[in-house]
C-alpha positions as CSV (number, residue, x, y, z in Angstrom):
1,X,39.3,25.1,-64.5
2,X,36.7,22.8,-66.4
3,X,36.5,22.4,-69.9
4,X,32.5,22.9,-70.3
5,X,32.4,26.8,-71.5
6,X,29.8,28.9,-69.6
7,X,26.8,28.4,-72.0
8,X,27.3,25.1,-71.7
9,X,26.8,24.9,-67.3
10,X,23.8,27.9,-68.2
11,X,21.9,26.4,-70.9
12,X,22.3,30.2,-72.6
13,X,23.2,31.1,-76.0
14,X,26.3,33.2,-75.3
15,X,29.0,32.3,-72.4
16,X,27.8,35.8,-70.6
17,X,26.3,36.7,-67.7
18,X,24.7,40.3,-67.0
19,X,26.4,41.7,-64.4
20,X,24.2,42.7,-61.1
21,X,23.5,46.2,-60.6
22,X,21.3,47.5,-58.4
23,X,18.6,49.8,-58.4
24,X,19.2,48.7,-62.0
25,X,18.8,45.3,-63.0
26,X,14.9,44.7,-62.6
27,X,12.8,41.6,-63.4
28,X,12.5,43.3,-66.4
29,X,15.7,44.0,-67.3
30,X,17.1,40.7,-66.3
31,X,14.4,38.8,-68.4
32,X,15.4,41.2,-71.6
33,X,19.4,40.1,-71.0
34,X,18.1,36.4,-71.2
35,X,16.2,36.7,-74.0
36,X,19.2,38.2,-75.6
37,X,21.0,35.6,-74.9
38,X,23.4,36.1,-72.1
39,X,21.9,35.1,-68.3
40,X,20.0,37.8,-67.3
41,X,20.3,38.4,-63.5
42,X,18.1,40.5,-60.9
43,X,19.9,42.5,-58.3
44,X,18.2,42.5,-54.9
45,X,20.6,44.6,-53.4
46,X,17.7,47.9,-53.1
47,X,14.6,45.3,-53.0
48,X,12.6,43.8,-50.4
49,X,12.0,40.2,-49.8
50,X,8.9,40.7,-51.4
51,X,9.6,43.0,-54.1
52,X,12.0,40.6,-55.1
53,X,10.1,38.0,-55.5
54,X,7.5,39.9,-57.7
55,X,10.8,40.6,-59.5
56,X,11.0,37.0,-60.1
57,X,7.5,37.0,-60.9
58,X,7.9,39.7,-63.7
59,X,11.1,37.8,-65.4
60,X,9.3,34.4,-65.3
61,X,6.2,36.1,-67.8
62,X,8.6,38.2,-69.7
63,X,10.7,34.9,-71.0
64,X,11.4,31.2,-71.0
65,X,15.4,31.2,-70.6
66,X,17.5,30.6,-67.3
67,X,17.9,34.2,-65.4
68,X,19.4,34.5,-62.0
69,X,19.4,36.2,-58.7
70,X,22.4,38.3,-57.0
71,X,22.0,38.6,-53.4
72,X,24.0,40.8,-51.2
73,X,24.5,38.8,-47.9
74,X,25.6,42.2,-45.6
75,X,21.8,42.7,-46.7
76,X,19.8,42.7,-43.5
77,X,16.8,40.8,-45.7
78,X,19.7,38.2,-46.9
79,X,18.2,35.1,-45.0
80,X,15.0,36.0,-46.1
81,X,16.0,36.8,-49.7
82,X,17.9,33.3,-49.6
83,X,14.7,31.7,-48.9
84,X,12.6,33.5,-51.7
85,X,15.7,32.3,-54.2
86,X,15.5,28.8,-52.9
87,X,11.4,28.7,-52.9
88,X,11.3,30.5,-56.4
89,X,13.7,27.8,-57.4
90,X,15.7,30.4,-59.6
91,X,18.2,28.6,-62.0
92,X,21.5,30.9,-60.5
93,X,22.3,32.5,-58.0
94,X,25.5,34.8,-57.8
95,X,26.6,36.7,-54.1
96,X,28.3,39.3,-53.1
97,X,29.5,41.0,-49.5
98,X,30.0,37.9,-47.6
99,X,30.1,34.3,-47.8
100,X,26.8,32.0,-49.0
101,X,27.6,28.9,-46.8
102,X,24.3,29.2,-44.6
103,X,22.6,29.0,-47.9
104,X,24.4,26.7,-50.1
105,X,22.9,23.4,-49.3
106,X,19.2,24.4,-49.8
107,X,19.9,26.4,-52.8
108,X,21.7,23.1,-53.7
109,X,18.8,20.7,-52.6
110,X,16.1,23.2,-54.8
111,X,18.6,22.9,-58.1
112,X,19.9,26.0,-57.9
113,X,23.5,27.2,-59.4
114,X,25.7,29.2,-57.2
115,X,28.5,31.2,-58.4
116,X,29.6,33.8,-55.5
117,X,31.8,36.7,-56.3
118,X,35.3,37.0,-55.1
119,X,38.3,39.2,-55.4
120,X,40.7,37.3,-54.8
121,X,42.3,33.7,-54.5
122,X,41.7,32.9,-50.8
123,X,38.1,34.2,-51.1
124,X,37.8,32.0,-54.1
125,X,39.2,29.1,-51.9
126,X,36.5,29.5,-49.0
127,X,33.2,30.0,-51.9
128,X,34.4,26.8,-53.0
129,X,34.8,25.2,-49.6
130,X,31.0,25.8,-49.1
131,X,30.4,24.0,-52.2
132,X,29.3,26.4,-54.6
133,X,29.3,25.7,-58.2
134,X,31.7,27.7,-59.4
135,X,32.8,32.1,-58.6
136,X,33.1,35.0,-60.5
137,X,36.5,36.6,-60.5
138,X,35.9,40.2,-60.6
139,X,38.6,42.8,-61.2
140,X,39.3,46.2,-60.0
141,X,38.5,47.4,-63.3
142,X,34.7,47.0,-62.7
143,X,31.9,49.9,-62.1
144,X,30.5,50.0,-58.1
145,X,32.1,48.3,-55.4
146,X,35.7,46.7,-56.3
147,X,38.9,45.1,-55.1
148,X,42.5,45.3,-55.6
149,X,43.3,43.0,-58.2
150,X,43.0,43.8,-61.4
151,X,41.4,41.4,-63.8
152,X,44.8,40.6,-65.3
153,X,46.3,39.3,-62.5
154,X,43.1,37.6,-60.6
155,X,41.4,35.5,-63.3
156,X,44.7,33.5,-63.5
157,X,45.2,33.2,-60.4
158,X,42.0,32.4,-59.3
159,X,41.7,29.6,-62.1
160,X,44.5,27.7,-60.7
161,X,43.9,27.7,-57.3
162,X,40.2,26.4,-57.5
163,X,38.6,23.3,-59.3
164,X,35.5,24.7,-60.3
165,X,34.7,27.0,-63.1
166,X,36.0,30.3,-63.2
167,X,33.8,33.4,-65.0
168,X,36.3,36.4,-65.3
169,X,34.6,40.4,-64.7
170,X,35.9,43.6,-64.7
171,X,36.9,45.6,-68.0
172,X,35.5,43.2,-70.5
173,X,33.1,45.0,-72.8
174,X,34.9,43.8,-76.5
175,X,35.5,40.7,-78.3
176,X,39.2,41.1,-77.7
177,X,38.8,41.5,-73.9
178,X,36.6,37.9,-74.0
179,X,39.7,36.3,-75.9
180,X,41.9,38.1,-73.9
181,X,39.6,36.3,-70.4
182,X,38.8,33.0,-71.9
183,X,42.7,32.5,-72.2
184,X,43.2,33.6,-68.7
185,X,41.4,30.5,-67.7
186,X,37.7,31.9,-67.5
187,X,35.1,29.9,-69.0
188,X,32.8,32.7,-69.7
189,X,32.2,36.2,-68.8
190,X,30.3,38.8,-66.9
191,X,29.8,42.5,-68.4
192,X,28.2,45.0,-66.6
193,X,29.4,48.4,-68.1
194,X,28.5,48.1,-71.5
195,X,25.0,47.1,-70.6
196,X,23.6,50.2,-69.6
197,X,23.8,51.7,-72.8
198,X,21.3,49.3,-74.0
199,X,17.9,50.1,-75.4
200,X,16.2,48.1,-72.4
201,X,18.3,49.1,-69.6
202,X,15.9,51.4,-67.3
203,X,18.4,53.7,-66.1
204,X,18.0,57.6,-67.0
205,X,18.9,58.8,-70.6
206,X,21.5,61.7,-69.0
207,X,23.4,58.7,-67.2
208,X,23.4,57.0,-70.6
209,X,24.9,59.8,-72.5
210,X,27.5,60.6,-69.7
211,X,28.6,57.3,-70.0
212,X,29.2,57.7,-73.9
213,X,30.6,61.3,-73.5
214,X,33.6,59.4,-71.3
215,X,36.8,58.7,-72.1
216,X,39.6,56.0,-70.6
217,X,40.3,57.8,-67.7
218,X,37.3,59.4,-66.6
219,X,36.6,57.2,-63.5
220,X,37.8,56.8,-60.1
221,X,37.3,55.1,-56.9
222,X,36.5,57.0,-54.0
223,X,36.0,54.9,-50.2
224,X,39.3,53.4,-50.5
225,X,40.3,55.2,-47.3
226,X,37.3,54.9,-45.4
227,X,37.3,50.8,-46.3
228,X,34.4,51.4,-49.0
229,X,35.9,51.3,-52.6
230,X,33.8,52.4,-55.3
231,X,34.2,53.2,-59.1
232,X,31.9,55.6,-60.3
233,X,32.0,58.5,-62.8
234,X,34.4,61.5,-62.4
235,X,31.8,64.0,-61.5
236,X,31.5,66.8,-59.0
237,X,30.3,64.6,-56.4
238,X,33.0,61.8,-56.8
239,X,35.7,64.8,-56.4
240,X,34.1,66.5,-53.8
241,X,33.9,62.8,-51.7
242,X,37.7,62.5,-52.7
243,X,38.5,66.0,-51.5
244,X,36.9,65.5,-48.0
245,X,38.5,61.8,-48.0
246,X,42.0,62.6,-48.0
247,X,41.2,65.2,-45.7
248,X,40.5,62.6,-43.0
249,X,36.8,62.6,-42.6
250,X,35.8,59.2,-41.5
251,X,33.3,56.9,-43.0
252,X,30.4,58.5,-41.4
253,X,31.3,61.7,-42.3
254,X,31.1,61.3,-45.9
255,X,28.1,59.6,-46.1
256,X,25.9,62.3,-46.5
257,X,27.2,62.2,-50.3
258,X,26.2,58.7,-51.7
259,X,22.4,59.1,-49.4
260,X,20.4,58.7,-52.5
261,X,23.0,59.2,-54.5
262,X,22.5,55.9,-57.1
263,X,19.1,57.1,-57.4
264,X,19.5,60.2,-58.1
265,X,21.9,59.7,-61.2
266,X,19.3,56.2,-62.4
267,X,16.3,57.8,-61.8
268,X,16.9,61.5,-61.9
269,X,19.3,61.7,-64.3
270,X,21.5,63.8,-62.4
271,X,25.4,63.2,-63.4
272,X,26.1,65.8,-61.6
273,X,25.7,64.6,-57.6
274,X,24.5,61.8,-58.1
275,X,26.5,58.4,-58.2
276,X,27.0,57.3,-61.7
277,X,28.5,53.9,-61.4
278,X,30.5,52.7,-64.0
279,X,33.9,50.5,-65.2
280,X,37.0,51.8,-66.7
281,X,35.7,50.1,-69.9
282,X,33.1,53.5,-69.9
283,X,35.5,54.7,-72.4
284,X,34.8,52.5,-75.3
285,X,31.2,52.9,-75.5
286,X,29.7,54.6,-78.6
287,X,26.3,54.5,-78.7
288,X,22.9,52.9,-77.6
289,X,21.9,49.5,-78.7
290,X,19.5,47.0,-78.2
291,X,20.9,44.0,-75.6
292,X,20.5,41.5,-78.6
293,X,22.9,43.5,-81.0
294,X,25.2,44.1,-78.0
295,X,25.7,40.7,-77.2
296,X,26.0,39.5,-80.9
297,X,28.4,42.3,-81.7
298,X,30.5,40.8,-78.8
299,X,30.0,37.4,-79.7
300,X,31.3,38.2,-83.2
301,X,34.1,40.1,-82.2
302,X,35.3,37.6,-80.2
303,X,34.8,34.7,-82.9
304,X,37.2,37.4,-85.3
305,X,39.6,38.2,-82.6
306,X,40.1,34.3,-81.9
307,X,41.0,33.8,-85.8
308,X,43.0,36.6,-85.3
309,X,45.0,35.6,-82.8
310,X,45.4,32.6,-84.1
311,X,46.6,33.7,-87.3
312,X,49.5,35.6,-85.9
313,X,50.2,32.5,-83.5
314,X,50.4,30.2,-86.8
315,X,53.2,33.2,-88.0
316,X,55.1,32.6,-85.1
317,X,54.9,29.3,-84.5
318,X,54.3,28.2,-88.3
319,X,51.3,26.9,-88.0
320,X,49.5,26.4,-91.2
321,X,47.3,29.6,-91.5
322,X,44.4,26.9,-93.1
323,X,45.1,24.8,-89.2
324,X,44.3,28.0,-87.6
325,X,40.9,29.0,-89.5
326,X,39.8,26.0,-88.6
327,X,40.1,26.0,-85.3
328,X,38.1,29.6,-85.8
329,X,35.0,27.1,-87.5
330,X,35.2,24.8,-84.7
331,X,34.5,27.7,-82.4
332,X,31.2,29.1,-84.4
């Protein structure tokens, strides 16, 4: 656990990150969430070496604050990506789908910030054994691919077992939920979700509106039997996967349904059969927004749940209600 909040290790005005997503979060996108204020970061996970680093490119002309780079290290182009990162000399770095130690040091050496992704406490453990700067502790309440634990129960966890900063994900789209994470141990937050409803993100207007037409219970996670979890929209693709999964077909055998499938739904717009990804937090989105009234919503809802919270904790405890308001100025 550290004491520094996120902004403070990012140089950003809000303790948020954006939340990789591929086929999604462009240069441009990424440059747009930094701008806004949070840490905008570019997923590579559907790029080339080279395309990402015109994404890079793109996001260094489109702004002047720290943005990042997810890489998926299953990626056949990983070693390659790790070396356009650590050339580019991008401010963060975030992984996913394996472990970042054959790329640590150099990232290190070119003063970059690493913060793998990790699902649990003993993943957490070997990140920080490579000497990364800190992980993201992301729960199963997150859109695309996702573990067991929910966010509840991991960001704790994960905060005391490792020395470095913690950022919690997974089912965090309100000012209550970054309380809610913050007193779980995380230092800042990373929201995914709640993002693609916003003005800038690129992905198709029907995918948008599906997402605000859900409620709480309208995702679900097929692959769980074929070892390949993934929350997505309740569509008829996602049921028809889920029908021919507990049927037996192997891992093979289903893949004909997500070929294409994330394209279809962010490019296409078809919600239909194509893979809409999306969090269990789909539920509590209203409407589209620019990324800098997102973020400042959130921000503000978080400064009113704090005084809030701390209100009721001064009726229970009795605390002066005056004591707790101004711990609520100390925060703005």
């Amino acid at each position: 656990m550290t004491d520094k909040n996120l902004a403070q290790i990012l140089g950003t005005r809000y303790p948020i990150i954006q939340g990789a997503m591929a086929n999604i979060s462009d240069g441009r996108f990424a440059a747009a969430a930094s701008n806004a204020g949070a840490l905008g970061v570019i997923a590579s996970g559907a790029m080339t070496p080279d395309e990402l680093a015109e994404s890079i490119k793109l996001a260094r002309s489109l702004t002047d604050q720290p943005f990042g780079v997810n890489i998926m290290l299953k990626s056949p182009y990983a070693a390659q990506m790790a070396d356009v990162v650590a050339d580019s000399r991008v401010p963060f770095v975030t992984t996913g789908a394996g472990s970042p130690g054959a790329y640590v040091e150099r990232w290190k050496q070119a003063g970059i910030t690493v913060f793998p992704v990790v699902s649990s406490t003993a993943l957490a453990r070997r990140m920080v054994s490579c000497g990364v700067d800190g992980v993201i502790a992301e729960g199963t309440e997150s859109g695309g691919h996702v573990g067991e634990m929910a966010t509840m129960a991991l960001v704790p966890q994960v905060a005391d077992a490792v020395e470095v900063p913690v950022v919690a994900a997974g089912g965090i789209a309100s000012g209550r939920q970054m309380v809610a994470a913050l007193a779980l141990g995380a230092c800042g937050v990373q929201l995914g979700t709640c993002l693609l409803v916003s003005e800038e993100c690129p992905v198709h207007d029907n995918y948008k509106q599906a997402l605000l037409a859900a409620s709480d219970s309208d995702t679900v996670v097929t692959g769980r039997f074929s070892g390949s979890p993934v929350r997505q929209l309740k569509n008829h693709m996602a049921r028809a996967y889920l029908k021919d999964e507990k049927s037996g077909q192997t891992r093979d055998e289903l893949g004909h349904y997500m070929i294409g499938a994330m394209r279809r739904a962010v490019r296409e717009g078809d919600v239909r059969d194509g893979s809409v990804l999306t969090g269990q937090v789909a539920g509590m989105l209203h409407d589209i927004k620019p990324l800098s009234k997102i973020l400042e919503q959130l921000y503000q809802e978080t400064l009113d749940a704090y005084g809030a919270l701390t209100g009721r904790l001064a009726g229970i405890y009795g605390r002066p209600a005056v004591e707790a308001a101004a711990q609520v100025n100390e925060v703005r």
